[in-house]
C-alpha positions, 0 to 999 in steps of 0.5 A, a space after each residue: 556232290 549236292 551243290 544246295 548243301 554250299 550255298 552263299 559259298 559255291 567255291 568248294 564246287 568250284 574248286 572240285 571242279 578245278 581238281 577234277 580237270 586237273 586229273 582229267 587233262 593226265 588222261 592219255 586221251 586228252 593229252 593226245 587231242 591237246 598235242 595234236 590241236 596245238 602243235 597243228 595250230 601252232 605250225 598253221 601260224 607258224 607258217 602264216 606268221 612266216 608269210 605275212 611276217 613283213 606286215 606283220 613288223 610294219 604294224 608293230 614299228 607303226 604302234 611304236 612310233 605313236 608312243 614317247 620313248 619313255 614309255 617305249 623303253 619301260 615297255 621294251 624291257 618289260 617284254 624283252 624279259 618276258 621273251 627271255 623268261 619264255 625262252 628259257 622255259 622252253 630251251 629248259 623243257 626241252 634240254 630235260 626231255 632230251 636228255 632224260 625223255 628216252 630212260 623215261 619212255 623206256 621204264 613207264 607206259 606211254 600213257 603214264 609218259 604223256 602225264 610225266 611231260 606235261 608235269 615236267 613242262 608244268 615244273 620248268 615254267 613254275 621253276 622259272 617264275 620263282 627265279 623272275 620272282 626273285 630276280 625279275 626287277 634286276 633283269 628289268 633294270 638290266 634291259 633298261 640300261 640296255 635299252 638306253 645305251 642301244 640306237 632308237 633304230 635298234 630298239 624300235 627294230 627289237 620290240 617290233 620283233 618281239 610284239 610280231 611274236 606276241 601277235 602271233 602267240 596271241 592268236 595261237 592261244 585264240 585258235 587253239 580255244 576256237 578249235 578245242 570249242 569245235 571239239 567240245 562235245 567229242 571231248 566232254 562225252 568221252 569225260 563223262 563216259 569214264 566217270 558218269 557213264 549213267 548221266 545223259 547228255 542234251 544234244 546240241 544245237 551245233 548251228 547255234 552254239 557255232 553262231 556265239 563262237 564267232 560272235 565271242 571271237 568278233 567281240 574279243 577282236 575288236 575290243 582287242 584292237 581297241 585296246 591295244 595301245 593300252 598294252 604299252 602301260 605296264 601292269 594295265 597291259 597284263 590286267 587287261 589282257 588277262 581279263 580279255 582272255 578270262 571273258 572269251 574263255 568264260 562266254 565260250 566254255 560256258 556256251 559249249 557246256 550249258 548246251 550239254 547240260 542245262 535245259 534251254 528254259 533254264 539257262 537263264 539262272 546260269 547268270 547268278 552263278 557267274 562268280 563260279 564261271 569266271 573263276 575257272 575262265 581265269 583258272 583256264 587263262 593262267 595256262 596262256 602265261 606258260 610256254 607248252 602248257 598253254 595248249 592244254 588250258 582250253 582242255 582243262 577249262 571245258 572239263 572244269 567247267 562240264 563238272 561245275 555245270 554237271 553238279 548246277 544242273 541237279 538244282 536248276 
Protein backbone atom coordinates (compact mmCIF):
# COMPACT_ATOMS: atom_id res chain seq x y z
CA UNK A 1 0.00 0.00 0.00
CA UNK A 2 1.57 3.48 -0.97
CA UNK A 3 0.68 5.35 1.98
CA UNK A 4 1.04 9.18 -0.06
CA UNK A 5 -2.11 8.08 -1.81
CA UNK A 6 -4.18 8.59 2.05
CA UNK A 7 -3.23 11.81 2.74
CA UNK A 8 -5.06 14.01 5.37
CA UNK A 9 -6.86 10.51 6.02
CA UNK A 10 -4.22 8.03 7.34
CA UNK A 11 -6.81 5.60 8.89
CA UNK A 12 -7.41 3.18 6.26
CA UNK A 13 -3.30 2.53 6.81
CA UNK A 14 -4.31 2.24 10.04
CA UNK A 15 -6.74 -0.01 10.03
CA UNK A 16 -5.06 -2.27 7.70
CA UNK A 17 -2.56 -2.33 9.94
CA UNK A 18 -4.94 -3.47 12.81
CA UNK A 19 -6.26 -6.16 10.33
CA UNK A 20 -2.90 -7.45 9.45
CA UNK A 21 -2.02 -8.11 13.47
CA UNK A 22 -5.14 -9.51 13.82
CA UNK A 23 -4.39 -12.55 11.13
CA UNK A 24 -0.65 -12.22 12.65
CA UNK A 25 -1.33 -13.08 16.25
CA UNK A 26 -3.61 -16.92 14.96
CA UNK A 27 0.19 -17.69 13.73
CA UNK A 28 0.99 -20.83 15.68
CA UNK A 29 4.37 -19.23 16.29
CA UNK A 30 2.99 -16.18 17.75
CA UNK A 31 0.61 -17.81 19.97
CA UNK A 32 3.04 -20.08 21.43
CA UNK A 33 5.53 -17.01 22.35
CA UNK A 34 2.48 -15.12 23.79
CA UNK A 35 1.21 -18.41 25.99
CA UNK A 36 4.73 -18.87 27.16
CA UNK A 37 5.48 -15.00 28.21
CA UNK A 38 2.33 -14.75 29.66
CA UNK A 39 1.73 -17.74 31.63
CA UNK A 40 5.49 -17.10 32.82
CA UNK A 41 4.81 -13.50 33.84
CA UNK A 42 1.87 -14.32 35.30
CA UNK A 43 3.28 -17.50 37.73
CA UNK A 44 6.19 -14.77 38.52
CA UNK A 45 3.62 -12.52 39.99
CA UNK A 46 1.56 -14.94 41.14
CA UNK A 47 4.32 -16.12 43.45
CA UNK A 48 5.56 -12.62 44.20
CA UNK A 49 1.65 -11.49 44.91
CA UNK A 50 1.66 -14.72 47.33
CA UNK A 51 4.76 -13.33 48.91
CA UNK A 52 4.21 -10.07 49.52
CA UNK A 53 0.52 -10.38 49.58
CA UNK A 54 0.21 -9.03 53.44
CA UNK A 55 1.84 -5.48 52.50
CA UNK A 56 0.29 -6.04 49.65
CA UNK A 57 -3.54 -5.71 51.98
CA UNK A 58 -1.94 -2.84 54.03
CA UNK A 59 -1.68 -0.65 51.15
CA UNK A 60 -4.90 -0.98 50.00
CA UNK A 61 -6.70 -0.53 53.73
CA UNK A 62 -4.25 2.60 53.75
CA UNK A 63 -5.86 4.16 50.58
CA UNK A 64 -8.98 3.03 51.89
CA UNK A 65 -8.92 4.85 54.98
CA UNK A 66 -7.98 8.35 53.02
CA UNK A 67 -11.47 8.11 51.31
CA UNK A 68 -15.19 9.06 52.52
CA UNK A 69 -17.21 6.04 52.73
CA UNK A 70 -19.52 7.39 50.26
CA UNK A 71 -17.18 7.04 47.68
CA UNK A 72 -15.47 4.09 49.22
CA UNK A 73 -18.80 2.38 48.69
CA UNK A 74 -19.86 3.77 44.84
CA UNK A 75 -15.94 2.39 44.36
CA UNK A 76 -16.34 -0.85 46.03
CA UNK A 77 -19.40 -1.84 43.71
CA UNK A 78 -17.95 -0.70 40.84
CA UNK A 79 -14.89 -3.10 41.30
CA UNK A 80 -16.69 -6.22 43.08
CA UNK A 81 -18.42 -6.09 39.49
CA UNK A 82 -15.51 -5.77 37.71
CA UNK A 83 -14.23 -8.93 39.72
CA UNK A 84 -17.33 -10.82 39.14
CA UNK A 85 -17.39 -10.07 35.28
CA UNK A 86 -13.49 -11.17 35.21
CA UNK A 87 -14.39 -14.06 37.19
CA UNK A 88 -16.84 -15.49 35.02
CA UNK A 89 -14.91 -15.04 31.99
CA UNK A 90 -12.63 -16.96 33.25
CA UNK A 91 -14.74 -20.06 34.75
CA UNK A 92 -16.67 -19.41 31.48
CA UNK A 93 -13.18 -20.19 29.09
CA UNK A 94 -12.35 -22.69 30.95
CA UNK A 95 -15.75 -24.86 31.34
CA UNK A 96 -15.77 -24.58 27.37
CA UNK A 97 -12.33 -26.15 26.85
CA UNK A 98 -12.76 -28.41 29.28
CA UNK A 99 -15.60 -29.92 28.17
CA UNK A 100 -15.12 -29.70 24.44
CA UNK A 101 -10.98 -28.76 24.32
CA UNK A 102 -10.13 -32.62 23.71
CA UNK A 103 -12.97 -33.30 20.45
CA UNK A 104 -11.70 -30.12 19.24
CA UNK A 105 -7.74 -31.27 19.48
CA UNK A 106 -8.72 -34.53 18.14
CA UNK A 107 -10.28 -33.21 14.59
CA UNK A 108 -8.04 -30.04 13.85
CA UNK A 109 -3.92 -29.44 13.60
CA UNK A 110 -2.41 -27.90 16.67
CA UNK A 111 -1.92 -24.78 14.94
CA UNK A 112 -5.51 -24.32 13.80
CA UNK A 113 -6.11 -25.40 17.77
CA UNK A 114 -4.21 -22.56 19.29
CA UNK A 115 -6.26 -20.08 16.65
CA UNK A 116 -9.74 -21.83 18.10
CA UNK A 117 -8.71 -21.04 21.77
CA UNK A 118 -7.79 -17.70 21.23
CA UNK A 119 -11.09 -17.16 19.33
CA UNK A 120 -13.00 -18.73 21.85
CA UNK A 121 -11.46 -16.56 24.86
CA UNK A 122 -12.15 -13.73 22.64
CA UNK A 123 -16.35 -14.81 22.36
CA UNK A 124 -16.61 -15.71 26.20
CA UNK A 125 -15.13 -11.94 27.14
CA UNK A 126 -17.43 -10.09 24.39
CA UNK A 127 -20.34 -12.67 25.55
CA UNK A 128 -20.03 -11.29 29.01
CA UNK A 129 -19.51 -7.64 28.09
CA UNK A 130 -23.02 -7.71 26.19
CA UNK A 131 -24.84 -9.23 29.18
CA UNK A 132 -22.74 -6.38 31.85
CA UNK A 133 -24.25 -3.96 28.82
CA UNK A 134 -27.37 -4.76 29.40
CA UNK A 135 -27.33 -5.58 32.98
CA UNK A 136 -24.43 -3.90 34.53
CA UNK A 137 -26.30 -0.93 36.11
CA UNK A 138 -28.64 -3.57 38.05
CA UNK A 139 -25.71 -5.65 39.36
CA UNK A 140 -23.94 -2.22 40.49
CA UNK A 141 -27.29 -1.55 42.39
CA UNK A 142 -27.28 -4.94 43.60
CA UNK A 143 -23.62 -4.50 45.47
CA UNK A 144 -24.32 -1.29 46.67
CA UNK A 145 -27.26 -2.64 48.57
CA UNK A 146 -24.92 -5.08 49.65
CA UNK A 147 -22.37 -2.83 50.61
CA UNK A 148 -24.63 -0.88 52.85
CA UNK A 149 -25.94 -3.75 54.66
CA UNK A 150 -22.40 -5.37 55.47
CA UNK A 151 -19.83 -4.00 58.34
CA UNK A 152 -17.41 -1.12 57.39
CA UNK A 153 -14.80 -3.86 58.51
CA UNK A 154 -15.79 -6.15 55.99
CA UNK A 155 -15.94 -3.81 53.21
CA UNK A 156 -12.88 -2.49 53.86
CA UNK A 157 -11.45 -5.95 54.00
CA UNK A 158 -13.36 -7.00 50.60
CA UNK A 159 -12.18 -4.14 48.33
CA UNK A 160 -8.54 -4.32 50.04
CA UNK A 161 -8.56 -7.66 48.56
CA UNK A 162 -9.72 -7.07 45.54
CA UNK A 163 -7.43 -3.78 44.62
CA UNK A 164 -4.42 -6.35 45.93
CA UNK A 165 -5.58 -8.17 42.41
CA UNK A 166 -5.80 -5.05 40.60
CA UNK A 167 -2.19 -4.40 41.66
CA UNK A 168 -1.00 -7.58 40.89
CA UNK A 169 -3.10 -7.60 37.40
CA UNK A 170 -1.91 -4.47 36.63
CA UNK A 171 1.77 -5.39 36.80
CA UNK A 172 1.10 -8.36 34.94
CA UNK A 173 -0.11 -6.43 32.05
CA UNK A 174 3.19 -4.03 32.71
CA UNK A 175 5.63 -7.06 32.54
CA UNK A 176 4.04 -8.82 30.06
CA UNK A 177 4.88 -5.44 27.48
CA UNK A 178 8.34 -4.94 28.93
CA UNK A 179 8.99 -8.87 28.13
CA UNK A 180 7.29 -8.79 24.60
CA UNK A 181 9.43 -5.35 23.99
CA UNK A 182 12.79 -7.46 24.75
CA UNK A 183 11.61 -9.98 22.30
CA UNK A 184 10.39 -7.60 19.62
CA UNK A 185 12.93 -7.95 17.25
CA UNK A 186 12.89 -12.11 17.66
CA UNK A 187 9.13 -11.63 16.82
CA UNK A 188 8.67 -8.84 14.07
CA UNK A 189 11.70 -10.66 11.82
CA UNK A 190 9.94 -13.69 12.01
CA UNK A 191 6.54 -11.24 10.35
CA UNK A 192 8.33 -10.06 8.11
CA UNK A 193 10.03 -13.32 6.88
CA UNK A 194 6.46 -14.81 6.25
CA UNK A 195 5.09 -11.89 4.60
CA UNK A 196 8.14 -9.56 3.06
CA UNK A 197 10.87 -11.75 2.80
CA UNK A 198 12.46 -9.28 0.46
CA UNK A 199 12.33 -6.08 2.92
CA UNK A 200 15.57 -5.59 5.20
CA UNK A 201 15.40 -4.51 8.46
CA UNK A 202 18.09 -1.63 10.17
CA UNK A 203 19.85 -3.24 13.05
CA UNK A 204 19.04 -2.01 16.43
CA UNK A 205 20.53 -0.16 18.93
CA UNK A 206 19.70 -2.54 21.69
CA UNK A 207 21.82 -0.26 24.64
CA UNK A 208 19.27 2.40 23.61
CA UNK A 209 16.32 1.08 22.82
CA UNK A 210 16.56 -0.81 26.52
CA UNK A 211 17.61 2.58 27.93
CA UNK A 212 13.75 4.28 26.63
CA UNK A 213 12.16 1.03 27.94
CA UNK A 214 13.04 1.64 31.57
CA UNK A 215 12.63 5.12 30.93
CA UNK A 216 8.67 4.28 29.67
CA UNK A 217 8.30 2.18 32.81
CA UNK A 218 9.79 4.77 35.27
CA UNK A 219 7.61 7.51 34.01
CA UNK A 220 4.36 5.15 33.97
CA UNK A 221 5.36 4.32 37.60
CA UNK A 222 5.43 7.47 39.01
CA UNK A 223 2.46 9.06 37.18
CA UNK A 224 0.66 5.73 38.11
CA UNK A 225 1.30 6.09 41.86
CA UNK A 226 0.64 10.03 41.53
CA UNK A 227 -2.70 9.33 40.27
CA UNK A 228 -3.79 6.72 42.18
CA UNK A 229 -6.18 8.29 44.43
CA UNK A 230 -8.12 9.25 41.30
CA UNK A 231 -8.69 5.58 40.42
CA UNK A 232 -11.55 5.84 43.70
CA UNK A 233 -13.81 8.20 41.17
CA UNK A 234 -15.80 6.21 38.61
CA UNK A 235 -15.21 6.77 34.99
CA UNK A 236 -12.14 8.92 35.65
CA UNK A 237 -10.57 5.84 37.28
CA UNK A 238 -11.23 4.15 33.65
CA UNK A 239 -10.03 7.17 31.39
CA UNK A 240 -7.29 7.45 33.40
CA UNK A 241 -6.02 4.10 33.34
CA UNK A 242 -6.55 3.40 30.00
CA UNK A 243 -4.87 6.49 28.82
CA UNK A 244 -1.69 5.36 30.99
CA UNK A 245 -1.96 2.08 29.21
CA UNK A 246 -2.40 3.86 25.70
CA UNK A 247 1.00 6.36 26.09
CA UNK A 248 3.29 3.23 27.79
CA UNK A 249 2.10 0.88 25.04
CA UNK A 250 2.55 3.79 22.14
CA UNK A 251 6.12 5.20 23.35
CA UNK A 252 7.37 1.66 23.88
CA UNK A 253 5.78 -0.09 20.42
CA UNK A 254 6.79 2.88 18.51
CA UNK A 255 10.71 2.73 20.06
CA UNK A 256 11.00 -1.15 19.25
CA UNK A 257 9.48 -0.51 15.77
CA UNK A 258 11.10 2.99 14.41
CA UNK A 259 14.72 1.42 15.53
CA UNK A 260 13.91 -1.63 12.67
CA UNK A 261 12.37 0.51 10.18
CA UNK A 262 13.28 4.19 10.01
CA UNK A 263 16.62 5.61 9.48
CA UNK A 264 17.51 7.66 12.78
CA UNK A 265 17.82 11.07 10.77
CA UNK A 266 14.17 10.43 9.89
CA UNK A 267 12.63 9.46 13.00
CA UNK A 268 11.91 12.94 13.99
CA UNK A 269 8.91 13.29 11.35
CA UNK A 270 7.42 10.13 13.15
CA UNK A 271 5.92 12.83 15.61
CA UNK A 272 3.23 14.21 12.54
CA UNK A 273 2.05 10.59 12.53
CA UNK A 274 1.05 10.19 16.12
CA UNK A 275 -2.80 9.99 15.48
CA UNK A 276 -1.98 6.70 13.89
CA UNK A 277 0.07 5.64 16.92
CA UNK A 278 -2.16 6.32 19.45
CA UNK A 279 -4.70 4.43 17.66
CA UNK A 280 -3.29 1.21 17.57
CA UNK A 281 -1.69 1.83 21.26
CA UNK A 282 -5.44 2.04 22.18
CA UNK A 283 -6.15 -1.05 19.86
CA UNK A 284 -3.28 -2.97 22.01
CA UNK A 285 -4.70 -1.32 25.55
CA UNK A 286 -8.40 -2.88 24.94
CA UNK A 287 -6.86 -6.25 25.14
CA UNK A 288 -5.98 -5.46 29.03
CA UNK A 289 -9.95 -5.21 29.63
CA UNK A 290 -10.15 -9.11 28.71
CA UNK A 291 -9.19 -11.95 31.01
CA UNK A 292 -6.69 -14.33 28.64
CA UNK A 293 -6.73 -12.36 26.02
CA UNK A 294 -4.68 -9.72 27.49
CA UNK A 295 -1.37 -11.56 27.21
CA UNK A 296 -1.90 -11.38 23.64
CA UNK A 297 -2.49 -7.34 23.18
CA UNK A 298 1.46 -6.37 23.24
CA UNK A 299 1.84 -8.92 20.39
CA UNK A 300 -0.98 -7.74 18.29
CA UNK A 301 0.40 -4.36 19.16
CA UNK A 302 4.34 -4.64 17.87
CA UNK A 303 2.79 -6.54 14.49
CA UNK A 304 0.21 -3.40 14.07
CA UNK A 305 2.34 -0.96 14.59
CA UNK A 306 5.65 -2.78 12.45
CA UNK A 307 2.77 -2.62 9.40
CA UNK A 308 2.19 0.97 9.92
CA UNK A 309 5.63 1.84 10.46
CA UNK A 310 6.84 -0.50 7.50
CA UNK A 311 4.15 1.44 4.84
CA UNK A 312 5.59 5.29 6.83
CA UNK A 313 8.82 4.41 5.91
CA UNK A 314 8.40 4.17 2.19
CA UNK A 315 7.59 8.10 2.41
CA UNK A 316 10.13 9.42 5.12
Amino acid sequence: MNIDRYKGNIMPVVIESILFAFKEILAYKTIKLALLIGAGVTLLWSFIGYVIWDELISLSKYFIDLLPFSILRSNGAWILSSFLWFSLVLITFALIMMFFGTMILEKVSKEKYSSISLLVAFTTALFWVVVWFFYGDTLHEEFLRLLNWLPFETVEASIAYMLSLYFIYGAIIVTTLLVTSFYSEELLEDVRDRNFPYDKLLDEDEIKTSENRVRDIAIYTVVSTAAFPLLFIPIVNFIIQFGLWVWLIKDILVNDTAVLLIKEENREKLSEHSVGFYTISASAALFNFLPVFNIFGPFFGEIAMFYYMKELSKEL
